[in-house]
C-alpha positions in Angstrom: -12.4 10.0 1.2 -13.3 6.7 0.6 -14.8 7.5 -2.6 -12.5 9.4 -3.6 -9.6 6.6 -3.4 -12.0 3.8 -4.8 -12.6 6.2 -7.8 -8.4 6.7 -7.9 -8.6 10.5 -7.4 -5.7 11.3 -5.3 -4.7 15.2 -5.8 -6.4 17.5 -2.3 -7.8 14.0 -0.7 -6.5 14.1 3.0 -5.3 10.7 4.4 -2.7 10.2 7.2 -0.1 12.8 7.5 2.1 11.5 4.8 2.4 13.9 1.9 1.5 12.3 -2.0 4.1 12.6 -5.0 3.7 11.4 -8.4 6.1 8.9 -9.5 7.3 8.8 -13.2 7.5 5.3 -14.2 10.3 4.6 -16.5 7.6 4.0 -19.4 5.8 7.6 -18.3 3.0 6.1 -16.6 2.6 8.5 -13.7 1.4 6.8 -10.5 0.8 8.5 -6.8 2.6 7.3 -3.7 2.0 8.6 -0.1 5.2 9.3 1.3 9.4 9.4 1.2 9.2 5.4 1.9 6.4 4.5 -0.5 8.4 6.8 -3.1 11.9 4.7 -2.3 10.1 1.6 -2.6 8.9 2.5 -6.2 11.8 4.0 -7.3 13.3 0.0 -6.4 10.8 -1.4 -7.5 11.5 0.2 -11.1 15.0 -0.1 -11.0 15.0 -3.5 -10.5 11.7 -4.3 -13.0 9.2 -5.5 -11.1 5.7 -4.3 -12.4 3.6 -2.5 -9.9 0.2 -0.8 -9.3 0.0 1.7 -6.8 -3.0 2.6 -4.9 -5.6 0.5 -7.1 -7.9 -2.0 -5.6 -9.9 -2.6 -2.1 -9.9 -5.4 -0.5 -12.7 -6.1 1.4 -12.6 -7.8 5.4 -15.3 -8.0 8.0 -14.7 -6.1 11.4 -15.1 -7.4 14.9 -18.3 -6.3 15.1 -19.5 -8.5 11.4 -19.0 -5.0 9.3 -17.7 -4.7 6.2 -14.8 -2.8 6.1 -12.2 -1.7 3.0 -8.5 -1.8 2.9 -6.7 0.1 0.0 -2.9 -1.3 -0.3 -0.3 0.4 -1.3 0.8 -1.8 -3.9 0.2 -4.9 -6.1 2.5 -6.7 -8.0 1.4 -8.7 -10.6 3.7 -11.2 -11.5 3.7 -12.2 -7.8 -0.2 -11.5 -7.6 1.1 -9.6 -3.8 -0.1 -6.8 -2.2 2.6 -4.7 -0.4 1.9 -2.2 2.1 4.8 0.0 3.6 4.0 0.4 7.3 5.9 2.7 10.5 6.2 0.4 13.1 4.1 2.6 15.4 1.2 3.2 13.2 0.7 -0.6 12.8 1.1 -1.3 16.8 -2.5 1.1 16.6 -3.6 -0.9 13.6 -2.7 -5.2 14.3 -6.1 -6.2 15.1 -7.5 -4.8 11.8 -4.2 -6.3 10.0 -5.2 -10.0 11.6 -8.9 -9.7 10.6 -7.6 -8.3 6.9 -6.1 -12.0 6.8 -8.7 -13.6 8.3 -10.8 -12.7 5.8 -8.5 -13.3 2.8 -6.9 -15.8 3.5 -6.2 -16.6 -0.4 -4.5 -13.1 -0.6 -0.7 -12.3 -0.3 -0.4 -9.2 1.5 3.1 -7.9 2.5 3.9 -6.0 5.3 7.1 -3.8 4.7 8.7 -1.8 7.4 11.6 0.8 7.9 14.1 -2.3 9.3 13.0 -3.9 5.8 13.7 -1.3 3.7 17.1 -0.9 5.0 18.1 -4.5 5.0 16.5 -4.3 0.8 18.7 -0.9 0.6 15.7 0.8 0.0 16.2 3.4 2.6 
């Protein structure tokens, strides 16, 4: 799996539960999203131009236990040089410790944490 997303290859890889769609951008450029919100938040994202990159990069942190470790956000927008990551409330309450050491290793790097409330105050959702 993890090779798999470093290398960008989307199509049969199985991560999470959410399903993947290809977004059209309005240029063509097809890009792959995991899931309704991630979808929404692209479709905004277009409609109110703001360049974005989905599911390109890693981001490298070291675990609790001095490992290195890989995150893959969701999104990166250049202009803004921000990651964004679209998060269910839930799945992150499993997750915060690995979200504070993803900071605490990058501390130079904007990451984003968008959730359903977030969405529907941005009229996303």
């Amino acid at each position: 799996v993890r090779k798999a997303w470093k290398d960008g290859k989307f199509d049969d890889v199985k991560v999470g539960h959410c399903k993947w769609f290809k977004f059209v951008k309005l240029n063509g450029t097809i890009c792959n999203v995991q899931g309704t919100w991630e979808y929404a938040y692209a479709a905004w994202l277009e409609k109110n131009n703001i360049n974005f990159i989905s599911h390109k990069g890693r981001i490298s942190y070291i675990d609790e236990n001095n490992n290195e470790r890989s995150y893959y956000p969701d999104f990166f927008l250049p202009e803004t040089n921000e990651y964004i990551d679209i998060k269910n409330k839930y799945h992150f309450s499993l997750n915060e410790k690995k979200w504070d050491l993803i900071r605490k290793s990058n501390p130079e790097v904007k990451i984003t944490l968008l959730f359903e409330e977030d969405l529907k105050q941005k009229e996303i959702l």
